[in-house]
C-alpha positions in Angstrom: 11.6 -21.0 12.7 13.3 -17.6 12.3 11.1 -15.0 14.1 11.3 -12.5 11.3 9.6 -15.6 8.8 6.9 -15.8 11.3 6.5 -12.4 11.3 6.2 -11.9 7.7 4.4 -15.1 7.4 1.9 -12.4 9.5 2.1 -9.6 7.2 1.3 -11.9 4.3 -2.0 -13.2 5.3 -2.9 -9.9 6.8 -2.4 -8.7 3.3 -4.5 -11.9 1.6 -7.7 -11.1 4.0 -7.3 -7.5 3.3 -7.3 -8.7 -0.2 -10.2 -11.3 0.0 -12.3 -8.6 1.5 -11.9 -5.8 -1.0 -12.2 -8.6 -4.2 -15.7 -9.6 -2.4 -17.0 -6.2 -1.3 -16.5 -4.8 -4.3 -17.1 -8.0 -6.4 -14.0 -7.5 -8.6 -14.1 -11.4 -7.9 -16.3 -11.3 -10.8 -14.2 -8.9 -13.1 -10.9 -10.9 -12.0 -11.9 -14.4 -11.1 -8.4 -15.9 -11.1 -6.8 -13.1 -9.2 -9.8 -14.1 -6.5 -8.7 -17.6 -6.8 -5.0 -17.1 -7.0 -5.6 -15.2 -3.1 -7.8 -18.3 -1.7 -4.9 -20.3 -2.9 -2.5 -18.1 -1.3 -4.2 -18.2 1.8 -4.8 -22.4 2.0 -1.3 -23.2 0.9 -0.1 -20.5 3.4 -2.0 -21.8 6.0 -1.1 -26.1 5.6 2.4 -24.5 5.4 2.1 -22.5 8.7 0.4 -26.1 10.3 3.5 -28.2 9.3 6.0 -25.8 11.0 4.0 -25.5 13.9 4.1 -29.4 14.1 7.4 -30.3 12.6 9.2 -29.3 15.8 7.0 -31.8 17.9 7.2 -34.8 15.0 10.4 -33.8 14.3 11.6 -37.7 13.0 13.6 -37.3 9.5 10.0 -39.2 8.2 7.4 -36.3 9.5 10.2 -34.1 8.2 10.3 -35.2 4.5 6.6 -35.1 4.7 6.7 -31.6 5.6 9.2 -30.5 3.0 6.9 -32.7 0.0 3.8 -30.6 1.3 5.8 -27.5 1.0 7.2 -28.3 -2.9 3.8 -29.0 -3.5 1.9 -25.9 -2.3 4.8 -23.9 -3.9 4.2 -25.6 -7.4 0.4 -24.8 -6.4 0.7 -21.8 -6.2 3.0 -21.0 -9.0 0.8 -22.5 -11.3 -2.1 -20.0 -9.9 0.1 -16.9 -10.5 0.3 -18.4 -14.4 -3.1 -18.8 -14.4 -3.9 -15.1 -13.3 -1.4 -13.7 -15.9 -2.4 -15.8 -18.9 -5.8 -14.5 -17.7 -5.0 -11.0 -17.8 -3.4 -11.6 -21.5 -6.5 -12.6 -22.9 -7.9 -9.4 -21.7 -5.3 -7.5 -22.4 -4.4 -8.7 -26.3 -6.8 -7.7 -28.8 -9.5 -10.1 -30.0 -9.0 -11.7 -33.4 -7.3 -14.8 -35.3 -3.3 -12.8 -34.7 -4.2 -11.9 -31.2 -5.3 -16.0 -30.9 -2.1 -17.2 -32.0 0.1 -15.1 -29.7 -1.7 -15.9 -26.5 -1.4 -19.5 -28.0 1.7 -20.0 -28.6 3.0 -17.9 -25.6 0.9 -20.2 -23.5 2.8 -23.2 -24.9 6.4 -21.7 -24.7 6.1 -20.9 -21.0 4.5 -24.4 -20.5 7.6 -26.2 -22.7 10.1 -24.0 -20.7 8.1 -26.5 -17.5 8.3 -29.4 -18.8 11.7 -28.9 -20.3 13.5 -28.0 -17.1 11.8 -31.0 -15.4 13.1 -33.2 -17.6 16.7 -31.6 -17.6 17.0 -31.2 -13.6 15.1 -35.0 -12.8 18.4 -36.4 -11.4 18.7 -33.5 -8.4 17.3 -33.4 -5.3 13.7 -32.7 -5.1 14.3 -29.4 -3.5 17.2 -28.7 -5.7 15.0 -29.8 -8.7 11.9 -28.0 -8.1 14.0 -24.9 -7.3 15.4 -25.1 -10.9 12.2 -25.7 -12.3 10.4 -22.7 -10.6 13.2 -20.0 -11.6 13.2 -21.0 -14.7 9.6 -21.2 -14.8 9.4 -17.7 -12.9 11.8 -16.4 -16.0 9.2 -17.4 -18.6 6.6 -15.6 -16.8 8.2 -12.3 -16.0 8.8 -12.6 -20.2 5.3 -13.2 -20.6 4.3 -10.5 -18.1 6.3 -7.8 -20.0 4.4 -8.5 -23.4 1.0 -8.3 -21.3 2.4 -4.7 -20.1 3.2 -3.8 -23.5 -0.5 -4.7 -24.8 -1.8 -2.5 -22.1 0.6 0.5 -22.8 -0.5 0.4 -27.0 -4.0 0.4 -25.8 -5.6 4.3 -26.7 -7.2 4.2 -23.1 -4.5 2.2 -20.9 -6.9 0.4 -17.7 -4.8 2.1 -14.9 -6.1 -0.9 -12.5 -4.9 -3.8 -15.3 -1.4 -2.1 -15.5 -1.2 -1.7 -11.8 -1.9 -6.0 -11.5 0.7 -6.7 -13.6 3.2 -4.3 -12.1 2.7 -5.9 -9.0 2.9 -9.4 -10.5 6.0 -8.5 -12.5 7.8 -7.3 -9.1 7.0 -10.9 -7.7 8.1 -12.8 -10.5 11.4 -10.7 -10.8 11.8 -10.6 -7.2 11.1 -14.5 -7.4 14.0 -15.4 -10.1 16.3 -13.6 -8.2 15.5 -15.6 -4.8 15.3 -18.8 -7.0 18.7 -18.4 -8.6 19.9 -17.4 -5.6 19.2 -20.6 -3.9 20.2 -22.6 -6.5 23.4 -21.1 -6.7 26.5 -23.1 -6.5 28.2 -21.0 -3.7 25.5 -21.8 -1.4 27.3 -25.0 0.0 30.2 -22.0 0.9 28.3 -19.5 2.1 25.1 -20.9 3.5 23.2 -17.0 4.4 23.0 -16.7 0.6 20.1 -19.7 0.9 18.5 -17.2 3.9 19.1 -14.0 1.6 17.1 -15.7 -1.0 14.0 -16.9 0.7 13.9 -13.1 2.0 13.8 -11.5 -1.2 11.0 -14.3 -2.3 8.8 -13.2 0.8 9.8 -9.6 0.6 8.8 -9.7 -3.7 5.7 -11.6 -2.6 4.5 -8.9 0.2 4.9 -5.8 -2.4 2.8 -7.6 -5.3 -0.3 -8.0 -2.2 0.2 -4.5 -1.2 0.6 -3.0 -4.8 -2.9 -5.1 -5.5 -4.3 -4.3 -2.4 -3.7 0.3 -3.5 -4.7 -0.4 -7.2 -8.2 -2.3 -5.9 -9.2 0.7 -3.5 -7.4 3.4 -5.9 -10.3 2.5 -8.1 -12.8 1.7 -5.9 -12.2 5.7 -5.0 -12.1 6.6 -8.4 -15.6 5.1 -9.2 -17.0 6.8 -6.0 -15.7 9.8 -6.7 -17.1 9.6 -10.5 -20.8 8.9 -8.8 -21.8 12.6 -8.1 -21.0 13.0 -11.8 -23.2 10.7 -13.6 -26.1 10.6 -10.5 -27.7 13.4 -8.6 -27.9 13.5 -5.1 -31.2 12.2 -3.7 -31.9 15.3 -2.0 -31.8 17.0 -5.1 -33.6 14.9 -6.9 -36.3 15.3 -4.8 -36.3 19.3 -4.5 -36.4 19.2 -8.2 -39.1 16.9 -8.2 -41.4 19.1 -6.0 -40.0 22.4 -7.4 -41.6 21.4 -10.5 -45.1 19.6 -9.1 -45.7 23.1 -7.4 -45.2 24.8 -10.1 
C-alpha cells in the first residue's frame, strides 16, 4: 500500500485513542454514548482493515483477495451506519420534545433509511464495490441533509450548546467530504483516468481526519470551559478554610 495511506491510516487512530481517552476521562461517554461507540467502531473496523493489508500481500491468491475486499465493504457499511446512529442521536437532542418534534425525527429517520434501501435495490446489478459505492454516496447525501436540519435546530435554540454545534460541524465536514470522494469514485471517467479513484479515497480519509480533530478541540474546548467556570461557583479550599477559622476565633 501507498505510504501516505499508511501514514494517515496512523494519524487516524492516533486521533481515535486521543478521542477514546478524552470521551472516558471526562465521561462524555455518558453524555454522548453513540459518539463513544461510533470511535470503538472506528478503531475495530480500522484495525481488521489494517490486518488484511498487512496479510493480503502474503495471501495474495485472487480468493484471500476477495475476502479482503468483502471485509472492507463490510466494515465500511459498519461504520456508516454508526455515523447515522450518532447523528439521528444528536437530532433527538437537538429537536424539541413534543408530538411535531416526534414526527420530524420520525419521518427524517425513514427518508434517509428509504434513500438505503432504494439505492440498493436500484444499483444490485453492479459490482459489489461499484454497488456499495453508490449506495454509500447516496446514503452519505441523505445524511449531510439530515445533518443540516440538526444544525438548524441548534442555531433556533435561545442558548445554542457550542459543544453540540461543534459535533455536527465536524460530522457535516465528513459527510460532505465523503459524497464528494464517493462520487468521485463512482464516476464514469474513472476507467480514463484512473488517479481520480486515488483523488477520491484521499479526500474520504482527509474529510474523515478533520471531523476527529474538530471532535477532539470541541471535547477539550469544553472541558477548559468547565474548569475555568469552577473558581466561580466553588471556593478554593484554602479559602474555605481561612474563612472557616476566621470566624471560630472570632
Amino acid at each position: 500500500m501507498n505510504p501516505v495511506y499508511w501514514a494517515l491510516w496512523a494519524i487516524g487512530a492516533g486521533l481515535q485513542f486521543v478521542l477514546v481517552y478524552i470521551l472516558l476521562q471526562q465521561r462524555y461517554f455518558r453524555t454522548y454514548p453513540y459518539l463513544f461507540a461510533d470511535v470503538l467502531t472506528l478503531l475495530v473496523t480500522g484495525g481488521i482493515d489494517f490486518a488484511f493489508r498487512l496479510l493480503t500481500p502474503t495471501f495474495s491468491s485472487p480468493a484471500n483477495v476477495g475476502v479482503a475486499i468483502t471485509y472492507y465493504w463490510l466494515n465500511d457499511c459498519i461504520r456508516q451506519f454508526a455515523l447515522f446512529l450518532v447523528v439521528i442521536s444528536l437530532l433527538f437532542q437537538a429537536i424539541e420534545q413534543g408530538e411535531q418534534g416526534r414526527n420530524l425525527r420520525k419521518w427524517l429517520t425513514v427518508a434517509v433509511l428509504l434513500v438505503a434501501v432504494g439505492s440498493a435495490f436500484v444499483f444490485r446489478k453492479e459490482h459489489m464495490s461499484t454497488w456499495l459505492t453508490q449506495v454509500i454516496r447516496n446514503v452519505s447525501f441523505s445524511v449531510v441533509f439530515l445533518n443540516l436540519v440538526l444544525w438548524a435546530a441548534l442555531i433556533r435554540r435561545a442558548k445554542p450548546d457550542r459543544l453540540l454545534l461543534m459535533l455536527v460541524g465536524g460530522i457535516g465536514l465528513q459527510m460532505t467530504g465523503e459524497s464528494m470522494g464517493q462520487a468521485l469514485r463512482s464516476s464514469p471517467i474513472r476507467h480514463s483516468f484512473h488517479a481520480v479513484v486515488s483523488i477520491g479515497n484521499v479526500i474520504l480519509v482527509l474529510s474523515h481526519l478533520l471531523c476527529l480533530a474538530i471532535w477532539i478541540h470541541a471535547l477539550r474546548s469544553a472541558q477548559q470551559a468547565q474548569q475555568a467556570a469552577l473558581p466561580l461557583t466553588e471556593p478554593p479550599l484554602e479559602s474555605t478554610l481561612k474563612n472557616g477559622y476566621g470566624s471560630a476565633l472570632e
